[in-house]
N, C-alpha and C positions, 0 to 999 in steps of 0.2 A: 829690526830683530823680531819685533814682537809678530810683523809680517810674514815673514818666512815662517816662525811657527807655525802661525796660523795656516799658512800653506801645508806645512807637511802634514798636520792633526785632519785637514781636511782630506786631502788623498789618501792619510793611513785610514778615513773611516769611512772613506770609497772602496778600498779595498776590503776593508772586511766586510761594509755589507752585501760586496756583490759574491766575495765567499762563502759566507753562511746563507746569500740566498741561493748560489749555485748548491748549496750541503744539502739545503730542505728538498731543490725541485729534482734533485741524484738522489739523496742517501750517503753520499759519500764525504769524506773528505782529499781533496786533492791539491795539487803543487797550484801556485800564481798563475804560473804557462796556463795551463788549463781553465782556470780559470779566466783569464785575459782571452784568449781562445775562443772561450763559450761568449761572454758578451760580445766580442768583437762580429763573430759570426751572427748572432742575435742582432744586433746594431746595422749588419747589412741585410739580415730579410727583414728589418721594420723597413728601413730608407728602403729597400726593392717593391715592397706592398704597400708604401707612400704612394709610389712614383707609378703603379700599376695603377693604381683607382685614379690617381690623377688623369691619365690618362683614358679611363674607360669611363670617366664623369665627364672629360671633354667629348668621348664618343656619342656619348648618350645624349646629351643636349644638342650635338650637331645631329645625330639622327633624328631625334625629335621633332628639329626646326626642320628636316629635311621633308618628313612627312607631316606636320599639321601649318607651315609653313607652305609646302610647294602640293604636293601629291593631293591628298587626302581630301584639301577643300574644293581641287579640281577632276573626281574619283577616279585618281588616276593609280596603279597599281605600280605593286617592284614582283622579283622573284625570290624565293623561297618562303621562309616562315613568316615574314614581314608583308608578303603579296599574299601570303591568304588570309591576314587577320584583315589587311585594306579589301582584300576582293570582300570579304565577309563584313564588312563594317558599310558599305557600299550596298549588299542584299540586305541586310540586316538592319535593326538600332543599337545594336548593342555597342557600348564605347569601345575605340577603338585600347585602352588600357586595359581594357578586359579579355578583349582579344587576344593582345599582345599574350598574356600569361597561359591564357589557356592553349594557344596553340603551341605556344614553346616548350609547356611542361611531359609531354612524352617523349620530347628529343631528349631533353634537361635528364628527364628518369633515363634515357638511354645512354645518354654519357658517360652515368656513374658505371655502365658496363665497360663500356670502350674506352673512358677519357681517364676514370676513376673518381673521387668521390672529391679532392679538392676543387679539378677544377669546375665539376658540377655545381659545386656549392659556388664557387666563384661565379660561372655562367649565369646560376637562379640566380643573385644577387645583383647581378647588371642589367640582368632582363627584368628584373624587378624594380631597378632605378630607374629604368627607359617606361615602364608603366607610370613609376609615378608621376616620371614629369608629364608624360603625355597627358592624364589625367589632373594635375595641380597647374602647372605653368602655360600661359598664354601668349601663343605667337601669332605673329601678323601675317597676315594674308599679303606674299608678295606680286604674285601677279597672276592673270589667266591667262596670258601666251600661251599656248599649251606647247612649243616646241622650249620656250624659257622652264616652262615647268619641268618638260622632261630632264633636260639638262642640268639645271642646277638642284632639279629636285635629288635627282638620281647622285649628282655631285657629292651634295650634307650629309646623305645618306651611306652612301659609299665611305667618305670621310669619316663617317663615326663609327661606321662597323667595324673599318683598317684601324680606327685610333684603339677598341676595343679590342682589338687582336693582337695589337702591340702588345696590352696592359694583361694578357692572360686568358684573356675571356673570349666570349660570341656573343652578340645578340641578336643574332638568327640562328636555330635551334639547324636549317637542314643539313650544315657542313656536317653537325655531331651524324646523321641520320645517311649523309652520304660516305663518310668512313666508315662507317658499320657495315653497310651495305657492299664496298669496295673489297672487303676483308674477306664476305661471305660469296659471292657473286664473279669475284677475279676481274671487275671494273673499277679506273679508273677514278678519284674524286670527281673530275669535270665531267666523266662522263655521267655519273648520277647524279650530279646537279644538274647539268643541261638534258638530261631526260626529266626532271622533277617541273624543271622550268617551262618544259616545251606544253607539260599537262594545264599549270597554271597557266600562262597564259591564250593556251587553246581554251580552257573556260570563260577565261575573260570576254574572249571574242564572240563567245557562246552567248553567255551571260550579258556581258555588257554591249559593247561595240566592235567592231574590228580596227576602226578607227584609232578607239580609247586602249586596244591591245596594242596596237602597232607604236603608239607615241610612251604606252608601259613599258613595251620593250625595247626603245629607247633608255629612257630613264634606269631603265638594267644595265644596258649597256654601261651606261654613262658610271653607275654605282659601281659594277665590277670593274673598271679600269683605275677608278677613283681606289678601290682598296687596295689594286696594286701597287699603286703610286705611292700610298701610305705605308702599308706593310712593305715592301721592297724597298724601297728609300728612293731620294731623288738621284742618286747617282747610280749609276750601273760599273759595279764591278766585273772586272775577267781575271779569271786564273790562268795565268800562261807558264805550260809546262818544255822546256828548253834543253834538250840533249844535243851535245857536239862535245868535240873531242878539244874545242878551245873554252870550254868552262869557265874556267878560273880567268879570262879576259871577260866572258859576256858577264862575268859573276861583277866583277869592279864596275862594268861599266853602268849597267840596275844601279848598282848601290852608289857609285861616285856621281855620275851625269844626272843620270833621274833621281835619287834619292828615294829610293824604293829596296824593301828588305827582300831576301832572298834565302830560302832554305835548299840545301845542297841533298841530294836524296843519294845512295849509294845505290847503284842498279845494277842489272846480270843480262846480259848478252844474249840472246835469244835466237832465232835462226833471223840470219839476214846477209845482204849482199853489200854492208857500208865495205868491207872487208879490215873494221877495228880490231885489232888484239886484245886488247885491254878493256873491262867491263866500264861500261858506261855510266857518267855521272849526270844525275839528272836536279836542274833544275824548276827550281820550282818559287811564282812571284804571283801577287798581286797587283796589277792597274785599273787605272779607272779607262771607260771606255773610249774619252779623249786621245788617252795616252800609246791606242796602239801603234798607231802608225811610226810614232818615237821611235818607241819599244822594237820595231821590224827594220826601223833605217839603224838602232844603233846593232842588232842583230847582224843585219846585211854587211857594215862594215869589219865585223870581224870573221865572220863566217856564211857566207851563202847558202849554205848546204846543209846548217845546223836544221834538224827535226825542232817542230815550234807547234803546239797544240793549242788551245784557246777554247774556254769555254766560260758561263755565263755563272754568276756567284750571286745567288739572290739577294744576303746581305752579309755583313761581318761586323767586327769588333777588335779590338786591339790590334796590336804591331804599327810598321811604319806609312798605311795608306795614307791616314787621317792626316799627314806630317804635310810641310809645301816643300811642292819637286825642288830640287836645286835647279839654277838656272845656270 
């Protein structure tokens, strides 16, 4: 008995402290709901901006190792804001920590125009974690291969900038520099990155070697494929959009055989030669990229002729993909 009390004095003095500190941080007084509401939502951006630096403190130590690790002790370079602190630490003595910040701080100040001011303050904040480490903690020199270098240099690197862009942030300033530009100019992100890139490492080759360019541009390579893989996920999704006049068969068979959801879209008739009367229902599903050919043999058996579209889904989140197919 004396438990149970104990129990309720405890939640009834959870509740009111979290009342009277929702009264002081409003002004107001309001019902439980509301209250409950407000922490609840509070309680998922702490756990969301946990799970974000977690992620961008894994970024940063994998990029870390990726340049004083593989790149930097073989002067070898990458592309964007992280290729000109290496080209520059390479002409230069100055550390390569100090680099980092100075070259990132006019994107960073450019952000706050384009990105706005949180996640500028996030971006300074991971580019500033990626200094320290580079500056405080020491990594080992894995190898001079130089095609191992480019490779797996380009790898850690790519690896931590994708894990950083998961978690909110960049820690290469040119993407903020290449959207600005895109907005104002009517190009492209790639295309202004890969003009930013072709400058950088046309200096190198100036600068350094054409050799020491050619095995840099590798290790870009290798970094940019590396962030897609991260950012994108390891699976490749497709959106397959589905009109036929037998619907409600290819609709059971998604969801009974594959085990795969399906949203039903109400559609209007448009000029065409199916010669349908009735306005068409269109669906619409998620698979993974395994799953097409499934998806066209169970299609084909009920309808041949059904309209089927496909196209590529970079990444997603809830419903029934994440679920295992029925067999």
């Amino acid at each position: 008995m004396s438990q149970i009390l104990h129990n309720f004095f405890k939640k009834e003095t959870q509740k009111r402290l979290k009342r009277q500190t929702y009264k002081y941080l409003h002004g107001e007084s309001v019902s439980d709901y509301r209250v409950a509401k407000f922490w609840y939502e509070w309680r998922i951006s702490v756990i969301r901006n946990v799970k974000d630096w977690i992620l961008i403190s894994i970024g940063v130590f994998s990029a870390a190792f990726g340049l004083k690790g593989f790149l930097l002790p073989n002067d070898f370079i990458d592309g964007g804001a992280v290729g000109i602190a290496l080209l520059s630490v390479v002409l230069t003595d100055w550390p390569l920590w100090l680099l980092l910040i100075v070259v990132n701080t006019p994107f960073i100040l450019l952000g706050i125009k384009t990105m706005g001011r949180k996640f500028a303050l996030k971006t300074a904040l991971a580019i500033g974690l990626l200094a320290l480490v580079a500056a405080l903690v020491s990594f080992p020199l894995v190898t001079h291969e130089k095609l191992l270098v480019s490779v797996f240099g380009g790898f850690f690197l790519g690896a931590g900038i994708g894990m950083a862009v998961r978690g909110g942030a960049v820690i290469d300033g040119t993407e903020i520099l290449a959207l600005a530009l895109s907005k104002r100019v009517g190009l492209t992100m790639g295309d202004v990155i890969f003009g930013l890139n072709i400058l950088i490492f046309s200096a190198a080759a100036y600068l350094l070697t054409v050799e020491t360019a050619m095995y840099s541009l590798l290790a870009y390579m290798a970094a940019a494929k590396t962030v897609d893989f991260v950012v994108e996920g390891v699976e490749e999704y497709i959106g397959v959009t589905i009109i036929s006049p037998k619907f409600q068969e290819i609709k059971l068979r998604i969801v009974e055989q594959m085990g795969r959801g399906v949203t039903v879209f109400a559609g209007k008739k448009g000029v065409g030669r199916s010669g349908a009367k009735d306005d068409p229902q269109i669906l619409f599903t998620v698979i993974t990229r395994l799953e097409i050919g499934r998806l066209n043999a169970e299609i084909d058996k009920i309808d041949p002729n059904a309209f089927v579209v496909m196209h590529s889904i970079k990444d997603m989140r809830g419903g029934m993909i994440k679920r295992r197919p029925l067999h």
